[in-house]
C-alpha positions in Angstrom: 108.8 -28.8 -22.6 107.6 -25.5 -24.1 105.6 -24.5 -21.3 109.0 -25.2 -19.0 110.7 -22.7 -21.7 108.1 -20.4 -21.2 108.4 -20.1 -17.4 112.4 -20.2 -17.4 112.0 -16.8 -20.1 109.1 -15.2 -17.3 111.6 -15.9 -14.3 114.7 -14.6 -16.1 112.5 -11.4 -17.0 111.0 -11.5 -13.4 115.0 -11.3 -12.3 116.6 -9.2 -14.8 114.0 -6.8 -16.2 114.4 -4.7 -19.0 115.3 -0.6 -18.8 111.8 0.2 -20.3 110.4 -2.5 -16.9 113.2 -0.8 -14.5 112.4 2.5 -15.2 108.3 1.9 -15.0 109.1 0.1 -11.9 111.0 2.9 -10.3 108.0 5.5 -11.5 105.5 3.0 -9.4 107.7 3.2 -6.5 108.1 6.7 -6.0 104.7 7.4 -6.9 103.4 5.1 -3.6 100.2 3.8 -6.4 101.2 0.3 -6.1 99.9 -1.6 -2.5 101.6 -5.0 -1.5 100.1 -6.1 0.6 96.6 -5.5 -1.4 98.4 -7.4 -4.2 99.5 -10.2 -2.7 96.8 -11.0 0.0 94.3 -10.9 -3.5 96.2 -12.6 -5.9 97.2 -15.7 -3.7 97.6 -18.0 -6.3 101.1 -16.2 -7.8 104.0 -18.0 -8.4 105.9 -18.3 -5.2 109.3 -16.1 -7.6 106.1 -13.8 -8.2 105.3 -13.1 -4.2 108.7 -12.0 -4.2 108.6 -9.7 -6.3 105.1 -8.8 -7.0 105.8 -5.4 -8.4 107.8 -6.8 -11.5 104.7 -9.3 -11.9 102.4 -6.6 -12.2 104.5 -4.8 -14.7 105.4 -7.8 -17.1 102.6 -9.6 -16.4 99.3 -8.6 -14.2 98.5 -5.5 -15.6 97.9 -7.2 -19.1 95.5 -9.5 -17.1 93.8 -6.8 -15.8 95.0 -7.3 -12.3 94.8 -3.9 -9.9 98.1 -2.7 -8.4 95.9 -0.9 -5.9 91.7 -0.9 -4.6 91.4 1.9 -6.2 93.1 1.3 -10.1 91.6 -0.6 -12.7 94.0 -0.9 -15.5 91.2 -2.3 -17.8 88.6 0.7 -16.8 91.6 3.1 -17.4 91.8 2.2 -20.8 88.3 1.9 -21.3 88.2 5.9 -19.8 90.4 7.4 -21.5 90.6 6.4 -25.1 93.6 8.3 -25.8 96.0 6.6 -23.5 95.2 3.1 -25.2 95.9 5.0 -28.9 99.1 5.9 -26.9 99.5 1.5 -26.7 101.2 2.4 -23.3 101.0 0.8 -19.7 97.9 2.3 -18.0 99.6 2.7 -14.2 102.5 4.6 -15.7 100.7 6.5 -17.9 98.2 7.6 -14.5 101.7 7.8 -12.3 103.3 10.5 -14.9 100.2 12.1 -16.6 97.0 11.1 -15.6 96.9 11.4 -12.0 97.7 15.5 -12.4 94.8 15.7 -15.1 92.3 14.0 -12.8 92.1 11.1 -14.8 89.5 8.5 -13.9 90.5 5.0 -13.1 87.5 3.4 -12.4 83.8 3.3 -13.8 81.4 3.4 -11.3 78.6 4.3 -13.6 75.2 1.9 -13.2 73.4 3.5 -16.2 71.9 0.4 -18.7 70.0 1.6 -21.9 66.4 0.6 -21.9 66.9 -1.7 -24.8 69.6 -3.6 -22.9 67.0 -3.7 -19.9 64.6 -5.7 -22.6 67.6 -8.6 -22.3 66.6 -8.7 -18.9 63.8 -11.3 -18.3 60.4 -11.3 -16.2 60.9 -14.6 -13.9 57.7 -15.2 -11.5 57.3 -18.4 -8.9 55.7 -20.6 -10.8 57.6 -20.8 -13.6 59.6 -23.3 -12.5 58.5 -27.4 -13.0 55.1 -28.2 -12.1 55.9 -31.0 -9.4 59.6 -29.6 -8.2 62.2 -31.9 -7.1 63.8 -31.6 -3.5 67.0 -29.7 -4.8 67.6 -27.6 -7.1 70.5 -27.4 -9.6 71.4 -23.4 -10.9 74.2 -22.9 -13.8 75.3 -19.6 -15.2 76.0 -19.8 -18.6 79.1 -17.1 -19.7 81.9 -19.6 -21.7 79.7 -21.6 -23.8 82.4 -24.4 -24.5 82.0 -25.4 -20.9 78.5 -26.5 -21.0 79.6 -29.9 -21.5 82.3 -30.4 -18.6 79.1 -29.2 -16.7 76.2 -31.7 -17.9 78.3 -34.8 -17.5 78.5 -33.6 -14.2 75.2 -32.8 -13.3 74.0 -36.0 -15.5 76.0 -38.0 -13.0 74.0 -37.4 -10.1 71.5 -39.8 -8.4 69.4 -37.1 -6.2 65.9 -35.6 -7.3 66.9 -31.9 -8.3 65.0 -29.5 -11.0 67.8 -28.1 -13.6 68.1 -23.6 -13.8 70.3 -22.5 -16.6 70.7 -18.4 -17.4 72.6 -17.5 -20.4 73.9 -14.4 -21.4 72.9 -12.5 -24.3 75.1 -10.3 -26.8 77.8 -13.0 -27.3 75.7 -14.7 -30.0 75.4 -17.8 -28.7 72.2 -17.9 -26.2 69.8 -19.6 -29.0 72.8 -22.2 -29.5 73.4 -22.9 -26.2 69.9 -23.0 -25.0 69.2 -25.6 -27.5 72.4 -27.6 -26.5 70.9 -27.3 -22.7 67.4 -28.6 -23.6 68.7 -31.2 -25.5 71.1 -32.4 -22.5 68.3 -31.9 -20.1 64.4 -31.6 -21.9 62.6 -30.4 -18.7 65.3 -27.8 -18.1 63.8 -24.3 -17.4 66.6 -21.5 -19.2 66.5 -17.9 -19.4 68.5 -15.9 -21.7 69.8 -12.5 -19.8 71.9 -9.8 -20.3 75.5 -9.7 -19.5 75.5 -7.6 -16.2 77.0 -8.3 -12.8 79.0 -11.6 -14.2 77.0 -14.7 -12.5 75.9 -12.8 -9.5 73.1 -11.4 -10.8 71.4 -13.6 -12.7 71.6 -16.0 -9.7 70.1 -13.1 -7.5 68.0 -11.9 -10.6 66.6 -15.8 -9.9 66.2 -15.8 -6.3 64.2 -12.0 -6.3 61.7 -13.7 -8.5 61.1 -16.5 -5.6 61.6 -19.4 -8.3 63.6 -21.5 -5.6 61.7 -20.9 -3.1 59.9 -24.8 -3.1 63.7 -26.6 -2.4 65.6 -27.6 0.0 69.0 -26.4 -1.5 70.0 -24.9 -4.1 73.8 -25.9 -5.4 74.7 -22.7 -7.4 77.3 -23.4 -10.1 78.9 -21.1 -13.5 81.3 -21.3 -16.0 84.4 -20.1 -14.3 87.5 -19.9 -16.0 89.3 -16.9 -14.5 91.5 -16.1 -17.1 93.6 -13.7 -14.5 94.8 -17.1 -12.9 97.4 -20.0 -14.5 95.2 -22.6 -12.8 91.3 -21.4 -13.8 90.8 -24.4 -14.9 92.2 -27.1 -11.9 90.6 -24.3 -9.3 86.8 -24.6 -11.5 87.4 -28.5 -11.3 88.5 -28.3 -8.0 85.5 -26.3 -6.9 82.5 -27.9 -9.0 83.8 -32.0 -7.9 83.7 -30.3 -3.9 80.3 -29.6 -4.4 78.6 -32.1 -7.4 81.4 -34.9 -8.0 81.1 -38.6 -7.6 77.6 -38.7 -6.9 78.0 -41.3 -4.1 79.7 -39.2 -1.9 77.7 -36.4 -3.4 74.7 -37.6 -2.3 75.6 -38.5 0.9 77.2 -35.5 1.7 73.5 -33.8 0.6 72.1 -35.7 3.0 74.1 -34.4 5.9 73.9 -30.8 4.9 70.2 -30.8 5.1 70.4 -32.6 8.4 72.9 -29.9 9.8 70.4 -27.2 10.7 72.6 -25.0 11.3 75.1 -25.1 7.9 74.2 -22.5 5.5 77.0 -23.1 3.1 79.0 -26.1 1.8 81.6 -25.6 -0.4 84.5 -27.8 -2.1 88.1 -28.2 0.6 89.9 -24.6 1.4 86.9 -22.4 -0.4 86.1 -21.1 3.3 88.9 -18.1 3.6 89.0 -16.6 6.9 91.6 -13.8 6.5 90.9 -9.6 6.8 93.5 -9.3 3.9 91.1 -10.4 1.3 89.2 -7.4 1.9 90.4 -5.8 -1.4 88.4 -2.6 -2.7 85.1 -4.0 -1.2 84.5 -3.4 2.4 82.5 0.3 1.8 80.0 -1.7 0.2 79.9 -4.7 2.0 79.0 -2.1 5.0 76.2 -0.7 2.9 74.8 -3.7 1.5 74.4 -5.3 5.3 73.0 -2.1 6.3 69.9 -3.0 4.4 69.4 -6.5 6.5 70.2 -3.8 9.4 73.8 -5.6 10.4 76.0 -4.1 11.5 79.5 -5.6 10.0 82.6 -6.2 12.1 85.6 -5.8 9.5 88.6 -7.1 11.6 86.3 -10.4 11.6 85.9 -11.3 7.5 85.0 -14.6 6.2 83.3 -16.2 3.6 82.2 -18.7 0.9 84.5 -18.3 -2.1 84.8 -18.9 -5.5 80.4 -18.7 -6.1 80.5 -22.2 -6.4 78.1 -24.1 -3.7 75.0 -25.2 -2.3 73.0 -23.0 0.1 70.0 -23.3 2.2 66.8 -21.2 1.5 67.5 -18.6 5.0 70.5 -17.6 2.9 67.9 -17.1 0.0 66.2 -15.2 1.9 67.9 -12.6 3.3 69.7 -12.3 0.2 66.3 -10.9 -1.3 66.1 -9.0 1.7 69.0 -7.1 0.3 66.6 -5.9 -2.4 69.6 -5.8 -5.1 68.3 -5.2 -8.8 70.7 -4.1 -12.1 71.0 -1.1 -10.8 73.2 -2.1 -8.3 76.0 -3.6 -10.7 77.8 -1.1 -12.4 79.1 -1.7 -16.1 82.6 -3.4 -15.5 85.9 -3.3 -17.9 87.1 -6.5 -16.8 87.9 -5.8 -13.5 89.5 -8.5 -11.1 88.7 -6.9 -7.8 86.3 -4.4 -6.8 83.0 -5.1 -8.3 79.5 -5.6 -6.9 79.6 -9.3 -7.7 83.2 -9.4 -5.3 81.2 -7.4 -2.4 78.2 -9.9 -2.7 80.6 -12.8 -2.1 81.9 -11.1 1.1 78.4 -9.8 2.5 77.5 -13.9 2.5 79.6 -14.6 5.0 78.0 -11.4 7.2 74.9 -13.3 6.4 75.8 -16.7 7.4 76.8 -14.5 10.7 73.8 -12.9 10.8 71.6 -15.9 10.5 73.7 -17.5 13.3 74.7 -20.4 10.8 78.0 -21.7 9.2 80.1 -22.6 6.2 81.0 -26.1 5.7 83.8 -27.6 3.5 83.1 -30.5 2.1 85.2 -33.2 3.6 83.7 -31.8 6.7 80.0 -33.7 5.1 81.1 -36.8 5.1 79.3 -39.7 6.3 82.0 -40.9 8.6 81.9 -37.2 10.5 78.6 -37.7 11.8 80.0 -35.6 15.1 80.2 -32.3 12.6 80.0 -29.5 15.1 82.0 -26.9 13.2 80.9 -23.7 13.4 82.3 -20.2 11.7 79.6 -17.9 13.0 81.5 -16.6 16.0 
């Protein structure tokens, strides 16, 4: 009942906004800074009211998210820039519309400078670190919200295949000693690292995969502790992804087997996590372009699609060229909670350039199951 009240009040505020919201909204106009169609094709998951008007969203709701009205605008890194504007407890993009914009403000952080004792947080990881005998698969977590850990381990406990268990936890939140000891207690031949807080889950995971730790399995299903707080249904859309790719372990198993018998699937991911569309290119295709420059592709950007959500399981060729990009901390800049626009959201793009490159393809997970033994989809074209 409450939450029904709460989205009656949104809509009427949506509908009839206040003078402070009309006035910011007329600013925004005129001043051409906020982009549509950018806002729409990356925040799909608005309320269908919210598509309608999508400006008025971002004013009463998005930019205290941290959403970006444009590729280019980082409400969250505005604040973080300019320390005055957040004593002035006003809205970054009107602020930059009015003020900031004619003073050169900056609106985004691209700096990639880590101190050297935050570069102690970062770990050594060689090959044989890993178990002694390894399994056939292998099971990776990133651990960010702690108090997820155990929606996780029942999952992974359910599961009847041979895998070896990866666990990275951040540092600097407190909690890595705890949560490490949680994770060995869950799962005693578990091999954890605790690593700084850089690049979200991306690069630890890559972090891994440079140190050729995964290099003995057949798969690796890649999973972390998504909540996206940006989005009214984190939670349903984590569910949704993790039970696509580990859930009843029946069907999970099965599935496994077909993946590895597909030679050419690179990917699989849960139902509707393979987007196909050139307006989810947001802020990232400059350095999608660079990034596949280093594997020597050459990207076609009216042709984008890709594994999303960095939930899956992916074959070791992926692995591969994805040390072939040759990516270290120095390629994830320092964020201020950005939603868009970040190494980690250009690395989820370039895969699907890889799967292209490799002359593979991304499969959904109904698209594994037993009873589709005729699979013959195939994205790379």
């Amino acid at each position: 009942m409450l939450r029904q009240l709460r989205r009656i009040k949104t809509a009427i505020k949506l509908l009839v906004p206040s003078p402070y919201r009309r006035r910011y909204e007329r600013v925004v106009k005129s001043s051409g800074m906020f982009d549509k169609a950018f806002y729409l094709g990356t925040y799909r998951q608005l309320h269908w009211l919210s598509k309608l008007l999508p400006l008025r969203h971002y004013i009463l709701l998005g930019e205290k998210l941290g959403l970006h009205p444009n590729p280019e605008f980082s409400p969250m890194a505005y604040l973080y820039l300019n320390e005055d504007v957040k004593a002035l407890n006003t809205a970054p993009l009107l602020h930059y519309a009015t003020i900031g914009k004619a003073e050169n403000r900056l609106t985004r952080d691209i700096s990639t400078m880590i101190s050297g004792s935050a570069l102690a947080s970062i770990p050594i990881i060689r090959p044989d670190d890993g178990p002694d005998k390894p399994e056939p698969f292998a099971i990776y977590v990133h651990i960010y919200y702690a108090d997820l850990w155990p929606e996780f381990a029942r999952l992974i406990k359910k599961q009847t295949f041979g895998f070896d268990l990866f666990v990275t936890c951040t540092t600097g939140k407190g909690h890595d000693e705890k949560i490490i000891e949680k994770v060995k207690h869950d799962f005693p031949d578990a091999t954890v690292f605790s690593i700084l807080n850089h690049g979200r889950d991306i690069f630890p995971f890559i972090h891994l995969v440079n140190s050729g730790i995964f290099e003995p399995y057949k798969a690796v299903c890649k999973l972390h502790t998504k909540k996206s707080p940006h989005r009214p249904d984190g939670a349903e859309w984590r569910q949704h992804l993790t039970d696509g790719v580990l859930g009843d372990p029946t069907q999970t198993h099965l599935r496994l087997k077909q993946f590895i018998q597909l030679k050419n699937a690179a990917f699989w991911v849960a139902d509707g996590q393979f987007f196909d569309n050139v307006r989810l290119w947001g802020p990232n295709e400059a350095t999608v372009t660079k990034l596949m420059r280093r594997l020597e592709y050459r990207i076609d950007p009216t042709n984008l699609s890709f594994p999303a959500g960095s939930i899956y399981w992916v074959k070791p060729i992926v692995l591969e060229m994805l040390r072939g990009l040759q990516l270290t901390h120095r390629d994830f800049h320092i964020e201020q909670g950005e939603v868009d626009g970040t190494m980690a959201h250009a690395i989820e793009r370039a895969l699907g350039y890889i799967v292209k490159a490799a002359d593979m393809s991304v499969l959904q997970a109904s698209e594994l199951d037993e009873n589709k033994p005729e699979i013959t989809v195939d994205y790379s074209a």
